[in-house]
C-alpha positions in Angstrom: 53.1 149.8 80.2 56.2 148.3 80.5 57.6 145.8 77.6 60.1 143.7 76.7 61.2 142.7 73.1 60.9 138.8 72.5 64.6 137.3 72.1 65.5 136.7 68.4 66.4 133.4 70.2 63.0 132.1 70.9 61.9 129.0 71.8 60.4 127.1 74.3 63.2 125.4 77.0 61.5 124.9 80.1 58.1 123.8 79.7 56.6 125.4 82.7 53.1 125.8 81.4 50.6 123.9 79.2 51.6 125.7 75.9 55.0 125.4 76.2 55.1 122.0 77.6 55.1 120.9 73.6 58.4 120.6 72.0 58.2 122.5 69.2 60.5 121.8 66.6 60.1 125.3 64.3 59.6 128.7 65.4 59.6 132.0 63.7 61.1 134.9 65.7 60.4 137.7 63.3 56.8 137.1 63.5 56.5 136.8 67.2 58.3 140.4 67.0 55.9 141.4 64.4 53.4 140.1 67.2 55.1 142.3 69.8 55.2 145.1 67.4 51.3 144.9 66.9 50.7 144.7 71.0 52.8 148.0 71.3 51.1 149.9 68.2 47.5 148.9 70.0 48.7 150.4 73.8 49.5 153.7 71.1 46.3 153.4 69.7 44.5 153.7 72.7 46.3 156.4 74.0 49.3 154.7 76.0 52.7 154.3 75.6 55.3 151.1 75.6 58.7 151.3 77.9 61.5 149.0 76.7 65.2 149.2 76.5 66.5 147.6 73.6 69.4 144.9 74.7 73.1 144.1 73.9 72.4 140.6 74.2 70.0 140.1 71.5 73.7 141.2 68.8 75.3 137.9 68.3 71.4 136.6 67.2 70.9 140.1 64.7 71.2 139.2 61.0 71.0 135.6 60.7 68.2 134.3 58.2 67.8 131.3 60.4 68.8 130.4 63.7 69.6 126.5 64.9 69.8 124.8 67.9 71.6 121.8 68.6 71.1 119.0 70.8 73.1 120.7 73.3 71.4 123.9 73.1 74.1 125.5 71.4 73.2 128.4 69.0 74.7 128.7 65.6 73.5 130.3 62.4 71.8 127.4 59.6 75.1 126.1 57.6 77.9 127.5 60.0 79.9 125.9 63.2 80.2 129.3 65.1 78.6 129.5 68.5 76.5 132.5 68.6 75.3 131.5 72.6 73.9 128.6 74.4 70.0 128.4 75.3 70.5 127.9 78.7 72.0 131.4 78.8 68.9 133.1 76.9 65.9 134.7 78.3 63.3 132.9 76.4 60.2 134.0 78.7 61.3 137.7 78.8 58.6 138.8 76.1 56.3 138.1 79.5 56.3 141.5 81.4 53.4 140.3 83.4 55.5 138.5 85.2 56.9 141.5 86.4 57.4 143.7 89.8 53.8 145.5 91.7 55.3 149.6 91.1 53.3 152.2 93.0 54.0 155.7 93.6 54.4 157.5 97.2 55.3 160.8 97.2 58.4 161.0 95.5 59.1 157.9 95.0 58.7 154.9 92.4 58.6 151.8 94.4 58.8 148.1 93.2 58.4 144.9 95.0 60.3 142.4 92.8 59.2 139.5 91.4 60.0 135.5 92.5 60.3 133.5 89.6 61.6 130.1 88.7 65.5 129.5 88.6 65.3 129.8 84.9 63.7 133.0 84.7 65.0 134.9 87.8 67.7 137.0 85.5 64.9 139.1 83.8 64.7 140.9 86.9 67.7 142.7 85.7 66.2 144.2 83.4 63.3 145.6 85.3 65.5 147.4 87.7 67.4 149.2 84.7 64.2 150.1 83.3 62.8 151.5 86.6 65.9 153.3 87.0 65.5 155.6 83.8 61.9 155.5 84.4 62.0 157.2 87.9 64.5 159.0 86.5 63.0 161.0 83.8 60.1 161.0 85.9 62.5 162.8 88.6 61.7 160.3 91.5 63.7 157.9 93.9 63.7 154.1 93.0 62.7 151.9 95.8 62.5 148.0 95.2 61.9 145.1 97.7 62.5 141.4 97.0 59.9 139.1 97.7 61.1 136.0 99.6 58.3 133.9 98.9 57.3 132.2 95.7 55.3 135.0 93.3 55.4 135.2 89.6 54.4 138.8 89.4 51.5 141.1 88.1 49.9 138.0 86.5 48.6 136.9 89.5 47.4 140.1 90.2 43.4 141.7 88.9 42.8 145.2 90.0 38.6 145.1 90.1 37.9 148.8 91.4 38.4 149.0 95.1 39.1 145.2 95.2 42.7 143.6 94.3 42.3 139.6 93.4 45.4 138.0 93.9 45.7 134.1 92.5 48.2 131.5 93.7 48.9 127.6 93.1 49.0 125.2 95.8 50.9 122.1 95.2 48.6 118.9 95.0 45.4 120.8 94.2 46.8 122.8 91.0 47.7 119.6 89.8 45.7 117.1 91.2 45.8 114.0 89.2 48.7 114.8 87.2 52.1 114.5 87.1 53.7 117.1 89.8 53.8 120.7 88.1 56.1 123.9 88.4 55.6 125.7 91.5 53.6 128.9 90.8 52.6 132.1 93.0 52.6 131.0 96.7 49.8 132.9 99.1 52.4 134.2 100.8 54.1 135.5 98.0 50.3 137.6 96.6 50.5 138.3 100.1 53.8 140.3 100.5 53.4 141.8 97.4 50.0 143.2 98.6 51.1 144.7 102.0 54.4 145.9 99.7 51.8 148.2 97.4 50.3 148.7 100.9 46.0 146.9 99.4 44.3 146.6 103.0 43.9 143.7 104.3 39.5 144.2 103.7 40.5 144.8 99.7 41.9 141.7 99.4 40.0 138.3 97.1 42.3 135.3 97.5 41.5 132.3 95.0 43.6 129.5 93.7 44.7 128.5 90.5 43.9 125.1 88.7 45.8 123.6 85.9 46.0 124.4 83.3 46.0 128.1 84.6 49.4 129.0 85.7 48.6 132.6 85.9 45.4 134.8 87.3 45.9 136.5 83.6 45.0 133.7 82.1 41.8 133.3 84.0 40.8 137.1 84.5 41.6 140.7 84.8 39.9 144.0 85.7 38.0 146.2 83.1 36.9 149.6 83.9 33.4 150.4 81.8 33.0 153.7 80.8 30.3 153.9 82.8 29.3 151.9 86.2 31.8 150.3 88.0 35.2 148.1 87.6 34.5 144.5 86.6 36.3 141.3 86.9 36.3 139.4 83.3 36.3 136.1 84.6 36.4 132.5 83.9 34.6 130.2 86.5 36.8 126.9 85.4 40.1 128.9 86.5 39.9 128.7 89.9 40.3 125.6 92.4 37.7 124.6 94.2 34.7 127.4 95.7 37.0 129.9 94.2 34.6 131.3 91.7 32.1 131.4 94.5 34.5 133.3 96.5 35.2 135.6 93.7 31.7 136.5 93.0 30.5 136.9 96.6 33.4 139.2 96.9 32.3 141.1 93.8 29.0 141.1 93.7 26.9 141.9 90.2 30.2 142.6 88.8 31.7 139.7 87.0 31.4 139.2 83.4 31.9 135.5 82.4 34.2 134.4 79.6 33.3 130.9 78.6 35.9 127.5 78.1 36.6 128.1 74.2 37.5 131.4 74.5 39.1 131.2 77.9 41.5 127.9 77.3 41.7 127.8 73.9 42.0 131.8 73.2 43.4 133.7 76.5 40.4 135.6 76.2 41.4 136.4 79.9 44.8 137.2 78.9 43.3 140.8 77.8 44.7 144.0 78.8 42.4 147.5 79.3 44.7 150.5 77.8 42.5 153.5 78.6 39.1 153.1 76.7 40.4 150.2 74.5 41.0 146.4 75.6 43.7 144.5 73.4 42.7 140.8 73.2 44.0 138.1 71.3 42.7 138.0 67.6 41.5 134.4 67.5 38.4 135.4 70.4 35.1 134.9 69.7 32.6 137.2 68.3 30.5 137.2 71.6 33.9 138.0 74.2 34.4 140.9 71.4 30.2 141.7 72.0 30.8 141.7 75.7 33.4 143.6 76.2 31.8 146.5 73.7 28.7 146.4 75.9 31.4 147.7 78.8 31.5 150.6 76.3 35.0 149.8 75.4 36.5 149.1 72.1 38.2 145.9 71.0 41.8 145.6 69.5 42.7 142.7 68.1 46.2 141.8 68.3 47.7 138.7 66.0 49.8 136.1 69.0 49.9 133.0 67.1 53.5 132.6 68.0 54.1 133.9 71.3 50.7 132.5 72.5 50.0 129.4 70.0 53.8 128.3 71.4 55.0 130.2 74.4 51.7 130.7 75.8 51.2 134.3 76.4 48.7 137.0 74.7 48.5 141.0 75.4 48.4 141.1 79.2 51.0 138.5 79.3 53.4 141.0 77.0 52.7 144.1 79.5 53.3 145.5 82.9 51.0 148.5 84.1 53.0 151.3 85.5 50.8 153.4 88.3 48.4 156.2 86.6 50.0 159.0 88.4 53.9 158.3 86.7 54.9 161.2 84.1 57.6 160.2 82.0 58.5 163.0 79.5 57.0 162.8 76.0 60.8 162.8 74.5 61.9 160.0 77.1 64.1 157.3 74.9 62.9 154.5 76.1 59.2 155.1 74.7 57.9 153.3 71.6 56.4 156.0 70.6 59.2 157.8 70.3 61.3 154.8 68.6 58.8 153.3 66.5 60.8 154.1 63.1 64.1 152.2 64.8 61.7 149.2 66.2 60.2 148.6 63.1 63.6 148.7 60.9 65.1 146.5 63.8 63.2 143.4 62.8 64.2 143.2 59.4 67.7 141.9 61.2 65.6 139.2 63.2 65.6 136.0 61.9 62.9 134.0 60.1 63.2 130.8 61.2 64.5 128.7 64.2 64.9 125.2 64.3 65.6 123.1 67.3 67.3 119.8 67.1 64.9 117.0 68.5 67.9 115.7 70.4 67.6 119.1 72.6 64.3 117.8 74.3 65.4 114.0 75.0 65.5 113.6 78.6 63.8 117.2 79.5 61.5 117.5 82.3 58.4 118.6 81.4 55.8 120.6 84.0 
Protein backbone atom coordinates (compact mmCIF):
# COMPACT_ATOMS: atom_id res chain seq x y z
CA UNK A 1 0.00 0.00 0.00
CA UNK A 2 0.99 3.26 -0.73
CA UNK A 3 0.79 6.13 2.19
CA UNK A 4 1.26 9.41 2.79
CA UNK A 5 2.09 11.09 6.26
CA UNK A 6 -0.70 13.71 7.36
CA UNK A 7 0.85 17.33 7.21
CA UNK A 8 1.83 18.61 10.72
CA UNK A 9 -0.18 21.50 9.16
CA UNK A 10 -3.58 19.89 9.32
CA UNK A 11 -6.68 21.29 8.96
CA UNK A 12 -9.60 21.49 7.06
CA UNK A 13 -9.48 24.54 4.10
CA UNK A 14 -11.68 23.46 1.54
CA UNK A 15 -14.70 21.84 2.62
CA UNK A 16 -15.23 19.50 -0.17
CA UNK A 17 -17.05 16.79 1.72
CA UNK A 18 -19.58 16.57 4.58
CA UNK A 19 -16.90 16.15 7.37
CA UNK A 20 -14.86 18.72 6.43
CA UNK A 21 -17.53 21.10 5.46
CA UNK A 22 -17.35 22.10 9.53
CA UNK A 23 -14.95 24.74 10.44
CA UNK A 24 -13.22 23.43 12.99
CA UNK A 25 -11.54 25.68 15.24
CA UNK A 26 -8.85 23.06 17.09
CA UNK A 27 -7.10 20.21 15.74
CA UNK A 28 -4.43 17.97 16.96
CA UNK A 29 -1.77 16.94 14.35
CA UNK A 30 0.28 14.55 16.46
CA UNK A 31 -2.69 12.39 17.11
CA UNK A 32 -3.88 12.26 13.61
CA UNK A 33 -0.14 11.03 12.96
CA UNK A 34 -0.48 8.71 15.82
CA UNK A 35 -3.70 7.66 13.78
CA UNK A 36 -1.59 7.18 10.68
CA UNK A 37 0.98 5.47 12.65
CA UNK A 38 -1.71 2.85 13.89
CA UNK A 39 -3.13 2.35 9.99
CA UNK A 40 0.54 1.48 8.88
CA UNK A 41 1.31 -0.87 12.02
CA UNK A 42 -2.19 -2.75 11.14
CA UNK A 43 -1.16 -3.27 6.98
CA UNK A 44 2.25 -4.84 9.12
CA UNK A 45 0.28 -6.82 11.08
CA UNK A 46 -1.50 -8.47 8.49
CA UNK A 47 1.39 -9.12 6.57
CA UNK A 48 1.78 -5.96 4.19
CA UNK A 49 3.94 -3.23 4.03
CA UNK A 50 3.40 0.85 3.88
CA UNK A 51 5.38 2.96 0.93
CA UNK A 52 5.88 6.67 1.91
CA UNK A 53 8.68 9.15 1.36
CA UNK A 54 9.06 11.38 4.11
CA UNK A 55 8.91 15.23 2.80
CA UNK A 56 11.02 18.54 3.00
CA UNK A 57 8.03 20.41 3.19
CA UNK A 58 6.66 19.21 6.40
CA UNK A 59 10.49 21.24 8.20
CA UNK A 60 9.43 24.67 8.77
CA UNK A 61 6.08 22.88 10.77
CA UNK A 62 8.73 20.28 12.80
CA UNK A 63 9.13 21.25 16.45
CA UNK A 64 6.56 23.71 17.28
CA UNK A 65 4.28 22.76 20.41
CA UNK A 66 1.43 24.51 18.68
CA UNK A 67 0.73 25.66 15.35
CA UNK A 68 -1.69 28.86 14.55
CA UNK A 69 -3.41 30.02 11.78
CA UNK A 70 -4.38 33.43 11.13
CA UNK A 71 -7.18 34.88 9.45
CA UNK A 72 -5.25 35.04 6.44
CA UNK A 73 -4.11 31.61 6.47
CA UNK A 74 -0.77 32.48 7.47
CA UNK A 75 1.18 29.87 9.66
CA UNK A 76 3.17 30.92 12.65
CA UNK A 77 4.11 29.07 15.73
CA UNK A 78 1.56 30.05 19.18
CA UNK A 79 3.40 33.42 20.69
CA UNK A 80 5.79 34.29 17.62
CA UNK A 81 5.24 36.68 14.34
CA UNK A 82 7.41 34.42 11.93
CA UNK A 83 5.74 32.96 8.98
CA UNK A 84 6.36 29.35 8.91
CA UNK A 85 4.01 28.99 5.38
CA UNK A 86 0.59 29.96 4.18
CA UNK A 87 -2.38 27.32 4.14
CA UNK A 88 -3.20 27.81 0.79
CA UNK A 89 0.29 26.44 -0.06
CA UNK A 90 -0.23 23.09 2.16
CA UNK A 91 -1.42 19.83 1.25
CA UNK A 92 -4.07 19.31 3.78
CA UNK A 93 -5.90 16.26 2.04
CA UNK A 94 -2.52 14.41 1.28
CA UNK A 95 -3.04 11.79 4.21
CA UNK A 96 -5.82 10.50 1.49
CA UNK A 97 -3.91 8.04 -0.79
CA UNK A 98 -7.09 6.73 -2.04
CA UNK A 99 -7.41 9.41 -3.97
CA UNK A 100 -4.53 8.21 -5.75
CA UNK A 101 -3.41 6.84 -9.42
CA UNK A 102 -5.05 2.94 -10.80
CA UNK A 103 -1.05 1.09 -11.02
CA UNK A 104 -1.00 -2.27 -12.85
CA UNK A 105 1.81 -4.22 -13.97
CA UNK A 106 2.56 -5.39 -17.79
CA UNK A 107 5.48 -7.11 -18.31
CA UNK A 108 8.05 -4.95 -17.23
CA UNK A 109 6.51 -2.20 -16.53
CA UNK A 110 4.70 -0.30 -13.55
CA UNK A 111 1.98 1.77 -15.12
CA UNK A 112 -0.13 4.55 -13.61
CA UNK A 113 -3.07 6.42 -14.82
CA UNK A 114 -3.07 9.62 -12.76
CA UNK A 115 -5.54 10.97 -10.85
CA UNK A 116 -7.96 14.30 -11.57
CA UNK A 117 -8.54 16.04 -8.54
CA UNK A 118 -9.91 19.46 -7.57
CA UNK A 119 -7.59 22.61 -8.11
CA UNK A 120 -6.70 22.48 -4.52
CA UNK A 121 -5.49 19.10 -4.36
CA UNK A 122 -3.97 18.53 -7.90
CA UNK A 123 -0.23 19.06 -6.46
CA UNK A 124 -0.29 15.72 -4.53
CA UNK A 125 0.13 14.13 -7.71
CA UNK A 126 3.72 15.00 -7.33
CA UNK A 127 4.28 13.03 -4.92
CA UNK A 128 2.94 9.91 -6.40
CA UNK A 129 5.15 10.06 -9.46
CA UNK A 130 8.31 10.34 -7.03
CA UNK A 131 7.06 7.44 -5.19
CA UNK A 132 6.39 5.34 -8.28
CA UNK A 133 9.61 6.21 -9.55
CA UNK A 134 11.66 4.47 -6.58
CA UNK A 135 9.02 1.93 -6.52
CA UNK A 136 9.55 0.63 -10.13
CA UNK A 137 12.79 1.19 -9.45
CA UNK A 138 13.74 -1.11 -6.80
CA UNK A 139 11.35 -3.28 -8.27
CA UNK A 140 13.60 -2.93 -11.59
CA UNK A 141 10.64 -1.90 -13.95
CA UNK A 142 9.82 1.05 -16.32
CA UNK A 143 7.44 3.77 -15.02
CA UNK A 144 4.53 4.51 -17.32
CA UNK A 145 1.85 7.13 -16.22
CA UNK A 146 -1.20 8.60 -18.17
CA UNK A 147 -3.23 11.67 -17.17
CA UNK A 148 -6.70 11.41 -17.05
CA UNK A 149 -8.49 14.33 -18.74
CA UNK A 150 -11.69 13.93 -17.32
CA UNK A 151 -12.83 14.58 -13.80
CA UNK A 152 -11.77 11.28 -11.42
CA UNK A 153 -10.69 11.40 -7.83
CA UNK A 154 -8.81 8.15 -7.90
CA UNK A 155 -8.96 4.60 -6.35
CA UNK A 156 -11.80 5.77 -4.10
CA UNK A 157 -14.16 5.42 -6.62
CA UNK A 158 -12.86 2.31 -7.47
CA UNK A 159 -14.20 -1.57 -5.67
CA UNK A 160 -12.41 -4.55 -6.98
CA UNK A 161 -15.34 -7.49 -6.26
CA UNK A 162 -13.47 -10.64 -7.84
CA UNK A 163 -13.82 -10.62 -11.61
CA UNK A 164 -16.03 -7.50 -11.42
CA UNK A 165 -14.53 -3.78 -10.95
CA UNK A 166 -17.45 -1.16 -9.54
CA UNK A 167 -16.49 2.16 -10.49
CA UNK A 168 -18.73 5.21 -8.70
CA UNK A 169 -19.14 8.74 -9.96
CA UNK A 170 -21.16 11.99 -9.07
CA UNK A 171 -23.46 13.59 -11.48
CA UNK A 172 -24.21 17.19 -10.81
CA UNK A 173 -27.94 17.84 -9.78
CA UNK A 174 -28.64 14.27 -8.67
CA UNK A 175 -25.60 13.99 -6.02
CA UNK A 176 -26.91 16.96 -4.66
CA UNK A 177 -30.34 17.21 -5.30
CA UNK A 178 -31.98 19.60 -3.06
CA UNK A 179 -28.98 21.16 -1.79
CA UNK A 180 -26.84 23.80 -2.25
CA UNK A 181 -24.61 22.91 -5.56
CA UNK A 182 -21.58 20.55 -4.33
CA UNK A 183 -17.89 19.96 -5.47
CA UNK A 184 -17.69 18.13 -8.62
CA UNK A 185 -16.65 14.50 -7.91
CA UNK A 186 -15.55 11.41 -10.19
CA UNK A 187 -17.16 12.00 -13.68
CA UNK A 188 -18.23 8.58 -15.77
CA UNK A 189 -15.90 9.41 -18.05
CA UNK A 190 -13.24 9.81 -15.78
CA UNK A 191 -14.09 5.75 -13.91
CA UNK A 192 -14.20 5.20 -17.50
CA UNK A 193 -10.65 6.06 -18.77
CA UNK A 194 -9.22 4.93 -15.82
CA UNK A 195 -10.77 1.48 -16.58
CA UNK A 196 -9.70 1.07 -20.21
CA UNK A 197 -6.16 2.59 -18.81
CA UNK A 198 -5.85 -0.71 -16.32
CA UNK A 199 -7.25 -2.30 -19.46
CA UNK A 200 -11.05 -3.99 -16.96
CA UNK A 201 -13.23 -5.20 -20.11
CA UNK A 202 -15.89 -3.51 -21.00
CA UNK A 203 -18.33 -6.96 -19.56
CA UNK A 204 -16.38 -6.40 -15.95
CA UNK A 205 -17.50 -3.27 -15.53
CA UNK A 206 -20.63 -2.06 -12.60
CA UNK A 207 -21.28 1.62 -13.05
CA UNK A 208 -23.39 3.39 -10.05
CA UNK A 209 -23.62 6.83 -8.93
CA UNK A 210 -22.87 8.49 -5.86
CA UNK A 211 -25.40 10.49 -3.52
CA UNK A 212 -24.54 12.96 -1.01
CA UNK A 213 -23.25 12.70 1.41
CA UNK A 214 -20.92 10.01 -0.30
CA UNK A 215 -18.27 11.73 -2.12
CA UNK A 216 -16.38 8.64 -2.63
CA UNK A 217 -17.34 4.76 -3.67
CA UNK A 218 -14.95 4.06 -0.37
CA UNK A 219 -17.23 5.51 1.65
CA UNK A 220 -20.02 3.44 0.49
CA UNK A 221 -18.17 0.04 -0.27
CA UNK A 222 -15.20 -1.95 -1.15
CA UNK A 223 -14.27 -5.53 -2.16
CA UNK A 224 -13.37 -8.32 0.45
CA UNK A 225 -11.97 -11.52 -0.49
CA UNK A 226 -13.30 -14.48 2.14
CA UNK A 227 -11.10 -17.03 2.84
CA UNK A 228 -13.17 -19.16 1.30
CA UNK A 229 -16.04 -18.66 -1.55
CA UNK A 230 -15.86 -15.91 -3.61
CA UNK A 231 -15.01 -11.85 -3.52
CA UNK A 232 -17.77 -9.82 -2.02
CA UNK A 233 -18.85 -6.26 -2.27
CA UNK A 234 -19.32 -4.74 1.41
CA UNK A 235 -21.97 -2.46 0.60
CA UNK A 236 -24.22 0.16 1.64
CA UNK A 237 -27.65 0.38 -0.26
CA UNK A 238 -28.26 4.31 0.86
CA UNK A 239 -24.89 5.17 -1.13
CA UNK A 240 -25.85 5.02 -4.33
CA UNK A 241 -28.32 7.33 -6.52
CA UNK A 242 -31.17 6.13 -7.67
CA UNK A 243 -31.59 1.91 -8.89
CA UNK A 244 -27.96 1.93 -8.19
CA UNK A 245 -28.08 -0.64 -5.42
CA UNK A 246 -30.26 -2.61 -7.65
CA UNK A 247 -27.79 -2.36 -10.33
CA UNK A 248 -25.09 -3.32 -7.98
CA UNK A 249 -26.68 -6.43 -6.72
CA UNK A 250 -28.00 -7.79 -10.06
CA UNK A 251 -24.54 -7.37 -11.23
CA UNK A 252 -23.26 -9.32 -8.16
CA UNK A 253 -25.48 -11.59 -7.51
CA UNK A 254 -25.50 -13.51 -3.81
CA UNK A 255 -22.46 -11.57 -3.08
CA UNK A 256 -23.08 -8.41 -1.33
CA UNK A 257 -22.84 -8.05 2.30
CA UNK A 258 -24.89 -5.10 3.66
CA UNK A 259 -23.48 -2.49 6.04
CA UNK A 260 -26.36 -0.65 7.68
CA UNK A 261 -26.84 3.61 8.03
CA UNK A 262 -25.07 3.90 11.58
CA UNK A 263 -22.22 2.28 10.73
CA UNK A 264 -22.01 3.34 7.21
CA UNK A 265 -22.51 7.37 7.63
CA UNK A 266 -21.74 7.80 11.02
CA UNK A 267 -18.56 5.13 11.15
CA UNK A 268 -17.04 4.69 7.35
CA UNK A 269 -17.67 1.22 8.00
CA UNK A 270 -17.25 1.14 4.13
CA UNK A 271 -14.18 3.07 4.38
CA UNK A 272 -12.40 -0.44 5.31
CA UNK A 273 -9.44 -1.80 3.67
CA UNK A 274 -8.63 -5.92 3.20
CA UNK A 275 -4.65 -6.31 3.83
CA UNK A 276 -4.28 -10.08 3.12
CA UNK A 277 -6.43 -12.04 5.67
CA UNK A 278 -7.10 -8.96 7.91
CA UNK A 279 -9.59 -5.95 7.18
CA UNK A 280 -8.59 -2.56 9.01
CA UNK A 281 -11.76 -0.65 9.92
CA UNK A 282 -12.46 2.24 11.80
CA UNK A 283 -12.53 1.62 15.70
CA UNK A 284 -15.83 3.27 16.43
CA UNK A 285 -17.89 0.23 14.11
CA UNK A 286 -20.28 -1.71 15.49
CA UNK A 287 -20.16 -5.00 17.06
CA UNK A 288 -22.23 -6.65 14.22
CA UNK A 289 -19.98 -5.02 10.93
CA UNK A 290 -17.06 -6.53 13.21
CA UNK A 291 -19.42 -10.03 13.34
CA UNK A 292 -19.82 -9.83 9.61
CA UNK A 293 -16.89 -9.37 8.45
CA UNK A 294 -15.38 -12.41 10.81
CA UNK A 295 -18.02 -14.70 9.27
CA UNK A 296 -15.95 -13.84 5.77
CA UNK A 297 -13.27 -15.63 7.79
CA UNK A 298 -11.24 -12.59 8.13
CA UNK A 299 -9.93 -10.86 11.18
CA UNK A 300 -10.81 -7.37 12.27
CA UNK A 301 -8.30 -4.51 13.10
CA UNK A 302 -9.33 -1.77 14.67
CA UNK A 303 -7.65 1.40 13.91
CA UNK A 304 -8.28 4.68 16.18
CA UNK A 305 -9.36 7.91 13.14
CA UNK A 306 -11.08 10.22 15.39
CA UNK A 307 -9.02 13.01 13.83
CA UNK A 308 -8.40 12.38 10.42
CA UNK A 309 -12.07 10.87 10.03
CA UNK A 310 -14.09 12.73 12.98
CA UNK A 311 -12.59 16.13 11.05
CA UNK A 312 -11.08 15.43 7.66
CA UNK A 313 -13.28 12.69 6.82
CA UNK A 314 -11.24 9.74 5.93
CA UNK A 315 -10.71 6.15 7.74
CA UNK A 316 -8.16 3.20 6.61
CA UNK A 317 -9.11 2.85 2.98
CA UNK A 318 -9.09 6.53 2.63
CA UNK A 319 -5.25 6.57 4.14
CA UNK A 320 -4.10 3.72 1.46
CA UNK A 321 -3.48 3.02 -2.17
CA UNK A 322 -3.16 -0.80 -3.30
CA UNK A 323 -0.19 -1.44 -5.36
CA UNK A 324 -0.80 -4.63 -7.94
CA UNK A 325 -0.16 -8.16 -6.07
CA UNK A 326 2.48 -9.10 -8.50
CA UNK A 327 5.01 -5.76 -7.51
CA UNK A 328 8.38 -6.95 -5.51
CA UNK A 329 9.93 -4.25 -3.88
CA UNK A 330 13.06 -5.48 -2.00
CA UNK A 331 12.68 -6.15 1.70
CA UNK A 332 15.62 -3.45 2.53
CA UNK A 333 13.80 -0.79 0.12
CA UNK A 334 13.90 2.72 2.13
CA UNK A 335 10.83 3.86 1.55
CA UNK A 336 9.13 0.86 3.52
CA UNK A 337 7.65 1.38 7.04
CA UNK A 338 8.67 -1.52 7.96
CA UNK A 339 11.93 -0.83 7.52
CA UNK A 340 11.65 2.92 9.09
CA UNK A 341 9.36 2.23 11.78
CA UNK A 342 12.02 3.29 14.64
CA UNK A 343 12.52 6.91 12.61
CA UNK A 344 8.51 7.16 12.01
CA UNK A 345 7.79 6.73 15.46
CA UNK A 346 10.62 9.17 16.86
CA UNK A 347 9.48 11.69 14.04
CA UNK A 348 6.27 12.53 15.72
CA UNK A 349 7.53 13.55 18.95
CA UNK A 350 8.58 16.86 16.64
CA UNK A 351 4.86 17.14 15.38
CA UNK A 352 2.92 19.52 17.04
CA UNK A 353 0.11 19.09 19.57
CA UNK A 354 -2.21 21.48 18.89
CA UNK A 355 -3.49 23.73 15.97
CA UNK A 356 -5.61 26.50 16.16
CA UNK A 357 -7.30 28.28 13.40
CA UNK A 358 -8.39 31.86 13.60
CA UNK A 359 -12.29 32.05 13.04
CA UNK A 360 -11.59 35.03 10.80
CA UNK A 361 -9.94 32.23 8.28
CA UNK A 362 -13.49 30.76 7.45
CA UNK A 363 -15.54 34.21 7.06
CA UNK A 364 -16.53 34.38 3.53
CA UNK A 365 -15.35 30.54 2.56
CA UNK A 366 -17.31 28.57 0.26
CA UNK A 367 -18.51 25.63 1.54
CA UNK A 368 -19.40 22.31 -0.72
Amino acid sequence: MIVRPPVPATCNKAGANYKSEVTHLEYAPRRAYDEWLAICDAIVACGGDALYHVEAADDPFLGHAELVVDGDGAIRSAGSRELLGEVAAVDTGRAFTANGPWVTRADGRLRAVMQHMLPHRRSEAGYHHALLASIADAAGLTLETAENPHRWEGMADIAVVGDRVVLTYAVAGHYDRGLAPKSARSSREGVTFAADHAGVPPSARVHAELVYPHVHGDTVHFGARPIDGPAVLVHYAGGLWGDGHDVVTRALPGRVVSIGMADAVHNYAGNSRQVNRGVLVNEAVSAGFGSAIERLGLAVHRVPVRELFGKAGGGPACATLPLPATLRVPANAPFRFSVNRAAAVARRETIPERLRVSPEFFTGKARG
